[in-house]
N, CA, C and O atoms as a GROMACS GRO file, in nm:
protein
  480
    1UNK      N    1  11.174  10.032   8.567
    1UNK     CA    2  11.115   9.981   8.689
    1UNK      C    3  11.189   9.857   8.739
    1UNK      O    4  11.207   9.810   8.851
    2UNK      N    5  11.212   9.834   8.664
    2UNK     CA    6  11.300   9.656   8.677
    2UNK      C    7  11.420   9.674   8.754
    2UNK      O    8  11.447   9.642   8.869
    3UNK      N    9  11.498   9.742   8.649
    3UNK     CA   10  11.653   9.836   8.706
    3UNK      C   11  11.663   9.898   8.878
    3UNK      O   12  11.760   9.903   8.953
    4UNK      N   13  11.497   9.948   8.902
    4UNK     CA   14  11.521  10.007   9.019
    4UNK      C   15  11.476   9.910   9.120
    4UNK      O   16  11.526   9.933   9.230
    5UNK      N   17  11.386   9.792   9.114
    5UNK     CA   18  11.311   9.685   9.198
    5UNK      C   19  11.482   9.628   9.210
    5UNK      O   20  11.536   9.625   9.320
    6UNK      N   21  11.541   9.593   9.108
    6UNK     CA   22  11.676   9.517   9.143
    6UNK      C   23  11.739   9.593   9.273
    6UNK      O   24  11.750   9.548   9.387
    7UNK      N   25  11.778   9.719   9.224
    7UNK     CA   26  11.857   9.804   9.291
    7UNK      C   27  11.834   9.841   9.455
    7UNK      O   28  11.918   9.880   9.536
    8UNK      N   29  11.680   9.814   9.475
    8UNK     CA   30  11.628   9.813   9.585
    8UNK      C   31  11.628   9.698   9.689
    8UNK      O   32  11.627   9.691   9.812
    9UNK      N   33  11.633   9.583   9.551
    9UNK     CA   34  11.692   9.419   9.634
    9UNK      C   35  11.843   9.406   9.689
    9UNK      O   36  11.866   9.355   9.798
   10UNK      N   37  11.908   9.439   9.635
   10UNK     CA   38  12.054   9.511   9.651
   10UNK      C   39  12.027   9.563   9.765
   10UNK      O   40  12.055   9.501   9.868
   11UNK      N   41  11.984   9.651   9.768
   11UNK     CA   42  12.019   9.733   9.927
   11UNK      C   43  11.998   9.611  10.075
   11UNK      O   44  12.059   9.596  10.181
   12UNK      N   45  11.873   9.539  10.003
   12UNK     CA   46  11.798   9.433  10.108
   12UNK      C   47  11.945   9.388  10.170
   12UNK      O   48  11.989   9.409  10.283
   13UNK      N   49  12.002   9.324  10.067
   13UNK     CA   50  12.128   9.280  10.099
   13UNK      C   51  12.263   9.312  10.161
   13UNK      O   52  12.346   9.240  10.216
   14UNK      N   53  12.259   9.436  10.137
   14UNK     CA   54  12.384   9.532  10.192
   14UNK      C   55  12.306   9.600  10.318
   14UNK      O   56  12.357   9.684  10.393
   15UNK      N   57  12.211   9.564  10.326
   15UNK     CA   58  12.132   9.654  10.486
   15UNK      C   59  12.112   9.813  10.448
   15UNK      O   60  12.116   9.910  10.524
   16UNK      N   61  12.094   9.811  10.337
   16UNK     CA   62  12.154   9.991  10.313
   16UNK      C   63  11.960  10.006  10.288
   16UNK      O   64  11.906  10.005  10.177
   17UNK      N   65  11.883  10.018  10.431
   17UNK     CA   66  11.717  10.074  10.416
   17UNK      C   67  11.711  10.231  10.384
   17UNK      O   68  11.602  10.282  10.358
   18UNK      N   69  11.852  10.325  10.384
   18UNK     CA   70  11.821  10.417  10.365
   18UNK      C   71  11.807  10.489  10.204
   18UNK      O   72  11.733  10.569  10.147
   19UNK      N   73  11.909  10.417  10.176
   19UNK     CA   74  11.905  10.409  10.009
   19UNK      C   75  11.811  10.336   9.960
   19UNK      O   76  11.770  10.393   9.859
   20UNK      N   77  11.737  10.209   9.984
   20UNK     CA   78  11.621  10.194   9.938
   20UNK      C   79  11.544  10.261   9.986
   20UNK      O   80  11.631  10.346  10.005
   21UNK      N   81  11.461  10.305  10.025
   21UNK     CA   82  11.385  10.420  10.048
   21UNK      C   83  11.433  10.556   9.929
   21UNK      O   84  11.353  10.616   9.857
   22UNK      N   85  11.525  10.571   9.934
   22UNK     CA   86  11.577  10.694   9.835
   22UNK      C   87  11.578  10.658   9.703
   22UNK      O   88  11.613  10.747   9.624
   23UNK      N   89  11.547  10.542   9.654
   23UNK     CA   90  11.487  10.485   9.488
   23UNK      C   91  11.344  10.470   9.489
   23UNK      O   92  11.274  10.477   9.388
   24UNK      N   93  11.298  10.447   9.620
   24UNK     CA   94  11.183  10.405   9.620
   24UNK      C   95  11.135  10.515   9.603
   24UNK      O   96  11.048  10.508   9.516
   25UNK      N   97  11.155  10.665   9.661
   25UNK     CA   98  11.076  10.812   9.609
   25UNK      C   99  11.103  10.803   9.524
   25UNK      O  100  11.016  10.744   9.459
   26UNK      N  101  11.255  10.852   9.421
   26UNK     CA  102  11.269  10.866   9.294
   26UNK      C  103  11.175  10.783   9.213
   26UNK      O  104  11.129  10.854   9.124
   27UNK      N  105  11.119  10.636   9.207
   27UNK     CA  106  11.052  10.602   9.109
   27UNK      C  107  10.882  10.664   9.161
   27UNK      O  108  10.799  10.653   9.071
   28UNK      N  109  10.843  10.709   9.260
   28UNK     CA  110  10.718  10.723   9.304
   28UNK      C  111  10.694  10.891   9.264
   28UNK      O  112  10.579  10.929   9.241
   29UNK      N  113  10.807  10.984   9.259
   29UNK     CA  114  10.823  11.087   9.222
   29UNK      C  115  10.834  11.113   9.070
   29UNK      O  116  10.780  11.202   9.003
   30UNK      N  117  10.925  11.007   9.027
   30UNK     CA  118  10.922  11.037   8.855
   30UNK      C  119  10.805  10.945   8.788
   30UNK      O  120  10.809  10.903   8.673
   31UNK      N  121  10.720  10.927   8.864
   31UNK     CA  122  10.578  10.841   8.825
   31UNK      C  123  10.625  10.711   8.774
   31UNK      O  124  10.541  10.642   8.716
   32UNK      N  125  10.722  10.676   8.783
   32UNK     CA  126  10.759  10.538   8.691
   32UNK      C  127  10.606  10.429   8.771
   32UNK      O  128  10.525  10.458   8.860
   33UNK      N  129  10.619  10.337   8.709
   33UNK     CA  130  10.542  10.204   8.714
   33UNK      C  131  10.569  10.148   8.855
   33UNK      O  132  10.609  10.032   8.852
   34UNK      N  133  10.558  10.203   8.980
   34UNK     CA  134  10.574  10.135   9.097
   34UNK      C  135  10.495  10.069   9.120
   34UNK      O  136  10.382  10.117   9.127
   35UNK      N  137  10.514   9.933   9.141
   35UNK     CA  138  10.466   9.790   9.162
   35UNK      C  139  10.462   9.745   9.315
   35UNK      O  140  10.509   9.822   9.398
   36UNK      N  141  10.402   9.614   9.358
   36UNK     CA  142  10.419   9.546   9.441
   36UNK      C  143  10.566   9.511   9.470
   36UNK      O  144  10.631   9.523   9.574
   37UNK      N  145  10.598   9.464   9.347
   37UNK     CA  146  10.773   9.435   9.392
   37UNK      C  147  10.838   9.515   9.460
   37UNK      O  148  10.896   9.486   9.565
   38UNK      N  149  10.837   9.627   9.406
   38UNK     CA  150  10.911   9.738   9.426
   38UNK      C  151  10.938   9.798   9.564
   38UNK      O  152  11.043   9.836   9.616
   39UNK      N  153  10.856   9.797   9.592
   39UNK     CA  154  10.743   9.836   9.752
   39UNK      C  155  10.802   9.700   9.841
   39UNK      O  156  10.867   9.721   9.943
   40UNK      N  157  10.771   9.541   9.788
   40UNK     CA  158  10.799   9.453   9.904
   40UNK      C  159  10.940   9.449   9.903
   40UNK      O  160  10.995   9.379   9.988
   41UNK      N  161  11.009   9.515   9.820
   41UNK     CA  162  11.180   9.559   9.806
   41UNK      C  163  11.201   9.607   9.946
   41UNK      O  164  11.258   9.548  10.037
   42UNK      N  165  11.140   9.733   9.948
   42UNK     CA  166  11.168   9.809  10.039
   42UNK      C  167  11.180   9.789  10.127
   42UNK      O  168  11.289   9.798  10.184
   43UNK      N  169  10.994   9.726  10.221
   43UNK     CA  170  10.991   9.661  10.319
   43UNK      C  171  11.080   9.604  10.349
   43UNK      O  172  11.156   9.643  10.438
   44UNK      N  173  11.098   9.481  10.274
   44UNK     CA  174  11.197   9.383  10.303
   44UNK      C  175  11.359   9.445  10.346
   44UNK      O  176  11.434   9.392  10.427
   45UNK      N  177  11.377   9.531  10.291
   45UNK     CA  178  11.514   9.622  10.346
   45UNK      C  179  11.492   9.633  10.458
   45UNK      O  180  11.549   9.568  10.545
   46UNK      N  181  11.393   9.726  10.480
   46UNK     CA  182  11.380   9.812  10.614
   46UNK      C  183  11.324   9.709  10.723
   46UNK      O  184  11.300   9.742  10.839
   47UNK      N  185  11.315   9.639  10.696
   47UNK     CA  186  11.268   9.505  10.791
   47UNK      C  187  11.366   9.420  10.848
   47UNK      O  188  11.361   9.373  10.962
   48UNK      N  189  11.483   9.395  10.740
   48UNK     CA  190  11.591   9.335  10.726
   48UNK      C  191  11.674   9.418  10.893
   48UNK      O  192  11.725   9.359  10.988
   49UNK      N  193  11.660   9.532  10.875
   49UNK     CA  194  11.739   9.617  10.958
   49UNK      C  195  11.638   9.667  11.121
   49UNK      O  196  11.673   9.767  11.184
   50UNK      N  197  11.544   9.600  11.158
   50UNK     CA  198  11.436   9.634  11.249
   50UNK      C  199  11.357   9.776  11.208
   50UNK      O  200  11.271   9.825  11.281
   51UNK      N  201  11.390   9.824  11.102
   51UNK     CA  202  11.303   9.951  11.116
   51UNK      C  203  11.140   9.948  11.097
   51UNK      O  204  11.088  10.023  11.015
   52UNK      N  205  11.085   9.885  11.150
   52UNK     CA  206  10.914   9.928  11.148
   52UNK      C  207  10.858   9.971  11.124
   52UNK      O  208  10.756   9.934  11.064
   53UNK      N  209  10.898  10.110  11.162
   53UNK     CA  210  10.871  10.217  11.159
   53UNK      C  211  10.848  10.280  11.004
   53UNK      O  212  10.753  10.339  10.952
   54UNK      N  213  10.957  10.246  10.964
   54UNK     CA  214  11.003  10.260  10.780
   54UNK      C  215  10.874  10.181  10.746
   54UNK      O  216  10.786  10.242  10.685
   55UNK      N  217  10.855  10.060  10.778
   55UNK     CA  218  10.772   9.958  10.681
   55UNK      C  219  10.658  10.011  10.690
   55UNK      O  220  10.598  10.010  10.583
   56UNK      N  221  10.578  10.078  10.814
   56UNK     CA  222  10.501  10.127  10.798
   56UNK      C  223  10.450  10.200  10.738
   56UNK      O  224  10.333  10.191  10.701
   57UNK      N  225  10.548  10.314  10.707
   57UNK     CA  226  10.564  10.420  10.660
   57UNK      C  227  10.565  10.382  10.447
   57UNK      O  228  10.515  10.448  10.356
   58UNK      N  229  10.619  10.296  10.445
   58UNK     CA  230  10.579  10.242  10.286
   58UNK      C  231  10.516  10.212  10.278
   58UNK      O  232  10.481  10.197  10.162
   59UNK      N  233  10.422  10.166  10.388
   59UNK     CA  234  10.262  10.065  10.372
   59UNK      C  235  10.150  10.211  10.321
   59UNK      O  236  10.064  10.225  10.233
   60UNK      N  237  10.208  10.302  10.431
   60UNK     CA  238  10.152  10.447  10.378
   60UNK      C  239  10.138  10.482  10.229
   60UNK      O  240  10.036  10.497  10.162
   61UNK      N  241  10.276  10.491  10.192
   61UNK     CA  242  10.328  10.493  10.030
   61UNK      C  243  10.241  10.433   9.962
   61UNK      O  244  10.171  10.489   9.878
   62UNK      N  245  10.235  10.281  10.001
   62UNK     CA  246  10.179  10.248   9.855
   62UNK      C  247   9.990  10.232   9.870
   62UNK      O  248   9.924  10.166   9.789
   63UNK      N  249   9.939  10.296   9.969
   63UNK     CA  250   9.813  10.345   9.965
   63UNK      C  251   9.811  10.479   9.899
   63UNK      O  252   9.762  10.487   9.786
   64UNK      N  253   9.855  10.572   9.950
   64UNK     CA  254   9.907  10.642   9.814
   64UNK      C  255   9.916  10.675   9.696
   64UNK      O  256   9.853  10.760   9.633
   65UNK      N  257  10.028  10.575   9.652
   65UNK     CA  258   9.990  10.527   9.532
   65UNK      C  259   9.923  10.428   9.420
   65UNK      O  260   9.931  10.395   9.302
   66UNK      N  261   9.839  10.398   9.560
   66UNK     CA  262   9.713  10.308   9.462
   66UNK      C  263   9.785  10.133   9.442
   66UNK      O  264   9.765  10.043   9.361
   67UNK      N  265   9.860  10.145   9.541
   67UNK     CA  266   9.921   9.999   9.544
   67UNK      C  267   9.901   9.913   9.622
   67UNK      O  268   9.953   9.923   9.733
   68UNK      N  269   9.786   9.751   9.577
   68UNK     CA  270   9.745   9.659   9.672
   68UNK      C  271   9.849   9.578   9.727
   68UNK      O  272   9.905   9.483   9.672
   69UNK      N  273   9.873   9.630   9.854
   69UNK     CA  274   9.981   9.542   9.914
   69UNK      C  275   9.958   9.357   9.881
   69UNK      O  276   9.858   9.313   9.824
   70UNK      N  277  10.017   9.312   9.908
   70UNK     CA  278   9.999   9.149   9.929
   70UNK      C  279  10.070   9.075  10.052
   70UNK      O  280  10.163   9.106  10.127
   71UNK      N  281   9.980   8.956  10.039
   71UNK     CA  282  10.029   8.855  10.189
   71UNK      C  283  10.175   8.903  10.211
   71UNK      O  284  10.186   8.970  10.314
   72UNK      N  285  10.273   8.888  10.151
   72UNK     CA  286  10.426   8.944  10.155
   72UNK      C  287  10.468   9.029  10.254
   72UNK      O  288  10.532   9.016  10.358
   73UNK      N  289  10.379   9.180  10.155
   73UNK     CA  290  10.380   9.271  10.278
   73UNK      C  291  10.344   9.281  10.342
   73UNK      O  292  10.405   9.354  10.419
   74UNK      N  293  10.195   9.222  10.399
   74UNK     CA  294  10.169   9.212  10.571
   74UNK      C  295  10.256   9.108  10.646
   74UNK      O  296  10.273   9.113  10.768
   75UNK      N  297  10.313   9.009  10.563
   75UNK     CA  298  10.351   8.905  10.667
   75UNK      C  299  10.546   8.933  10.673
   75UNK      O  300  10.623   8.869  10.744
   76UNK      N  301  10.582   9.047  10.577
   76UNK     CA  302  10.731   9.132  10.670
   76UNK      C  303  10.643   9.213  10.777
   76UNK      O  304  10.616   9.171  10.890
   77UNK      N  305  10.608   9.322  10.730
   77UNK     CA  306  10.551   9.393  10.843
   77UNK      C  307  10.504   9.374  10.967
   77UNK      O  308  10.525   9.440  11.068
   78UNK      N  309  10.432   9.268  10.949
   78UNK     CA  310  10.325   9.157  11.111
   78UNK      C  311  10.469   9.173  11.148
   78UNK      O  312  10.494   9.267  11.222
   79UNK      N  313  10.601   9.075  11.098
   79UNK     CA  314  10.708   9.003  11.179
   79UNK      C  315  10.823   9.125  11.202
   79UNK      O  316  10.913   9.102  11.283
   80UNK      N  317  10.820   9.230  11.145
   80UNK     CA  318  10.928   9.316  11.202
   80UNK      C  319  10.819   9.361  11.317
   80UNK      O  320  10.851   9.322  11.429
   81UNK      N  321  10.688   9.440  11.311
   81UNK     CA  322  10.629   9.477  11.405
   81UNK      C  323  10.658   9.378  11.566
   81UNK      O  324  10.685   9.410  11.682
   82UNK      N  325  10.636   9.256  11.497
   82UNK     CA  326  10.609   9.153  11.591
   82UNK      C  327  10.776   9.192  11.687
   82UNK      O  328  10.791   9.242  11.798
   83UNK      N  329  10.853   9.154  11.612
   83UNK     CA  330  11.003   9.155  11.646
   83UNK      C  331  11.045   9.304  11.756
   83UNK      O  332  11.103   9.305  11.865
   84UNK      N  333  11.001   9.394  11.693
   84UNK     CA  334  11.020   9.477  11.736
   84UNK      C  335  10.897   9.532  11.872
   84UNK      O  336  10.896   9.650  11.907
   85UNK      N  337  10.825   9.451  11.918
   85UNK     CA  338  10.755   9.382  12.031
   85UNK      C  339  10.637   9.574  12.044
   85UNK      O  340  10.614   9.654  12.134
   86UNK      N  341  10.598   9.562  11.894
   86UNK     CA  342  10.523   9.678  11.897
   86UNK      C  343  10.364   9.610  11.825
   86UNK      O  344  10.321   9.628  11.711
   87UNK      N  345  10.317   9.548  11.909
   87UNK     CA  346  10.187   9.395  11.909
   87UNK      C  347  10.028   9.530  11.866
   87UNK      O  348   9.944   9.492  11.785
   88UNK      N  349  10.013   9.660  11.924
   88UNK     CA  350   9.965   9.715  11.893
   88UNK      C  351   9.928   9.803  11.768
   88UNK      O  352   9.828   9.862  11.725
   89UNK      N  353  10.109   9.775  11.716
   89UNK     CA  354  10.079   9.839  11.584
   89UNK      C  355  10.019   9.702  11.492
   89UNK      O  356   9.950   9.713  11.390
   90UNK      N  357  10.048   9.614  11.534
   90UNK     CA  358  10.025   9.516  11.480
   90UNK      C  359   9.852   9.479  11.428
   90UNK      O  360   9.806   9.439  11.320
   91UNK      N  361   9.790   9.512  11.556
   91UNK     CA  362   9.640   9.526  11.564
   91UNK      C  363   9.613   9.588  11.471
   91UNK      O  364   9.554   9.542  11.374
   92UNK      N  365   9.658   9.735  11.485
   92UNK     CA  366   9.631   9.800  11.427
   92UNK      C  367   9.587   9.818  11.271
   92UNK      O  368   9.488   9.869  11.218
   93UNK      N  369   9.740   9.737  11.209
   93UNK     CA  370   9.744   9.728  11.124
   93UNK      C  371   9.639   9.622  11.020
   93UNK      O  372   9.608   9.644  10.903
   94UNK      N  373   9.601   9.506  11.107
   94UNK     CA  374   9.564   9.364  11.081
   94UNK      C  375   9.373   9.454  11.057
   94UNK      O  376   9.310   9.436  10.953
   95UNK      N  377   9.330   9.525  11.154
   95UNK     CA  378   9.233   9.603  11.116
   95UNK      C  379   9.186   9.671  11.000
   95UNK      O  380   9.071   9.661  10.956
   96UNK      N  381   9.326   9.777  10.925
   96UNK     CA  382   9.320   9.848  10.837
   96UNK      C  383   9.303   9.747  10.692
   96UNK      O  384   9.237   9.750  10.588
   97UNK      N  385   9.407   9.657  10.760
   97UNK     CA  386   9.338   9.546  10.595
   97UNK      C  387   9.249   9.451  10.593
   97UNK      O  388   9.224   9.367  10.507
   98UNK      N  389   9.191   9.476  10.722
   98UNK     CA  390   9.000   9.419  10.710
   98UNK      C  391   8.974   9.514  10.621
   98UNK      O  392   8.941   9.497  10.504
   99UNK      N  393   8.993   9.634  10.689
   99UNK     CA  394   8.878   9.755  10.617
   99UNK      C  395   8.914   9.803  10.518
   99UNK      O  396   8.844   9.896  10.480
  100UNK      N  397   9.055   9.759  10.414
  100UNK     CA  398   9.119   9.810  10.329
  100UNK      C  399   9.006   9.709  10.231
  100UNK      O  400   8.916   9.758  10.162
  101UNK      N  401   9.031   9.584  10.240
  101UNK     CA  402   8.981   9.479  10.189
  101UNK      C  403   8.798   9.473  10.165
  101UNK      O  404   8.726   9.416  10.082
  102UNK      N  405   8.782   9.531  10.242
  102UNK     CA  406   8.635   9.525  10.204
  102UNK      C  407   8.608   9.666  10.132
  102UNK      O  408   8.504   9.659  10.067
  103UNK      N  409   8.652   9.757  10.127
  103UNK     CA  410   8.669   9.876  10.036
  103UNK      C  411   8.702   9.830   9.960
  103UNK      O  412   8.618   9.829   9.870
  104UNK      N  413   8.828   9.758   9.924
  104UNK     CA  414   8.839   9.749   9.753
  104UNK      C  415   8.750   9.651   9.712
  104UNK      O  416   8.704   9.671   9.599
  105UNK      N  417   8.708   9.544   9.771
  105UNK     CA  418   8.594   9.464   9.750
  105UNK      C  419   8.464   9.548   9.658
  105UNK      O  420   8.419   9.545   9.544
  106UNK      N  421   8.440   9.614   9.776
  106UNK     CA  422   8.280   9.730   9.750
  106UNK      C  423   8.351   9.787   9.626
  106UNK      O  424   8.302   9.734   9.526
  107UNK      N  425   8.451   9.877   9.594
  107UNK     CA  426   8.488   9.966   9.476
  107UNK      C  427   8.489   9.859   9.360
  107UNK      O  428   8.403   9.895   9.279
  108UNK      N  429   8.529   9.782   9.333
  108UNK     CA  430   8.560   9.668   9.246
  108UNK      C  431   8.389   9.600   9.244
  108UNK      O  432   8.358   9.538   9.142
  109UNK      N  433   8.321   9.609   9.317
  109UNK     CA  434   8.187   9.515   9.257
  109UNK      C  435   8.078   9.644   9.219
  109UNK      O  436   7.964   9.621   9.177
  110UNK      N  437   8.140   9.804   9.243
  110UNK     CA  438   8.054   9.842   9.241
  110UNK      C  439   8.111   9.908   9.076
  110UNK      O  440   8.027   9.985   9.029
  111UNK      N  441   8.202   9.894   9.012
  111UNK     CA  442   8.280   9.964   8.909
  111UNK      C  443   8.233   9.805   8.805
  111UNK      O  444   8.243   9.806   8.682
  112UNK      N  445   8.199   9.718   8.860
  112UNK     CA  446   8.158   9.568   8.734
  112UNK      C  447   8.046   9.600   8.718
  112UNK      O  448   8.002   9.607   8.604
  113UNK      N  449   7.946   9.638   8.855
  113UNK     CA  450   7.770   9.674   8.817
  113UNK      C  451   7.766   9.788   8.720
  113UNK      O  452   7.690   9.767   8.626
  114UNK      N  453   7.843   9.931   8.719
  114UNK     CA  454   7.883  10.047   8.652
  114UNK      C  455   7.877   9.986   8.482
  114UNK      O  456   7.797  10.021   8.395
  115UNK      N  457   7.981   9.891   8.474
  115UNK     CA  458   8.008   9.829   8.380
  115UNK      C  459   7.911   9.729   8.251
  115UNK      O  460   7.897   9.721   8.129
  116UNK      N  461   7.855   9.661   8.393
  116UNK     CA  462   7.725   9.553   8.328
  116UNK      C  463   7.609   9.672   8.282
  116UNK      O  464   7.554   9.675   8.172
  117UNK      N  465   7.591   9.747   8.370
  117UNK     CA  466   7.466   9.830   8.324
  117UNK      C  467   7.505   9.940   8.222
  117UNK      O  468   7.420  10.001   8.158
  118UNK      N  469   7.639   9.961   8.211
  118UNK     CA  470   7.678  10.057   8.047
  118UNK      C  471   7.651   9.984   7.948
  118UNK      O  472   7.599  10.024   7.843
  119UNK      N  473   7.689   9.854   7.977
  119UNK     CA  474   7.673   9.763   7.789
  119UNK      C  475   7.514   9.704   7.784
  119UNK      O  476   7.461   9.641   7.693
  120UNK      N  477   7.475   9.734   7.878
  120UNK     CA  478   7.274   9.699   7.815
  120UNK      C  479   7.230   9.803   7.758
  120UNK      O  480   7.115   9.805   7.714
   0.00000   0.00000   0.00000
């Protein structure tokens, strides 16, 4: 996982969003341990290069795969969105992690009550 989060920072650097993206399936496909890093790798590539569109599209990914984005990745995403003068996706988006956020909120207090009331 390490090997490939590097390899994906690498690309950040060389502008190459298409090849990150193309490690980023391989580890999401061979189930490896895909992380936050891994993921704000990507973004950060595809952001690097105006693609939006891409970042979005990993924001997809790592709902998916069960991955809590962080401030990081909304605040590439807000600023390529922003940049790329698409203010609606922006809404859009700023919405979904109200409502992302209070879902995992509710799942998480309702999996501790699950919890407290197994060990009585």
């Amino acid at each position: 996982t390490i090997t490939f989060s590097a390899a994906i920072s690498a690309c950040e650097k060389g502008k190459q969003w298409e090849r990150a993206l193309q490690l980023l399936n391989v580890m999401v496909q061979r189930s490896m341990d895909v992380n936050t890093i891994a993921f704000n790798a990507a973004v950060s590539t595809c952001a690097k290069v105006g693609a939006w569109e891409k970042t979005l599209q990993i924001l997809s990914m790592m709902a998916q795969s069960e991955i809590q984005p962080d401030t990081t990745t909304f605040d590439v995403i807000i600023s390529v969105c922003e940049k790329g003068r698409k203010c609606k996706k922006v809404l859009q988006l700023l919405s979904s992690v109200v409502f992302a956020s209070r879902s995992m909120f509710s799942k998480r207090v309702l999996q501790e009550n699950e919890e407290f009331v197994d060990g009585w």
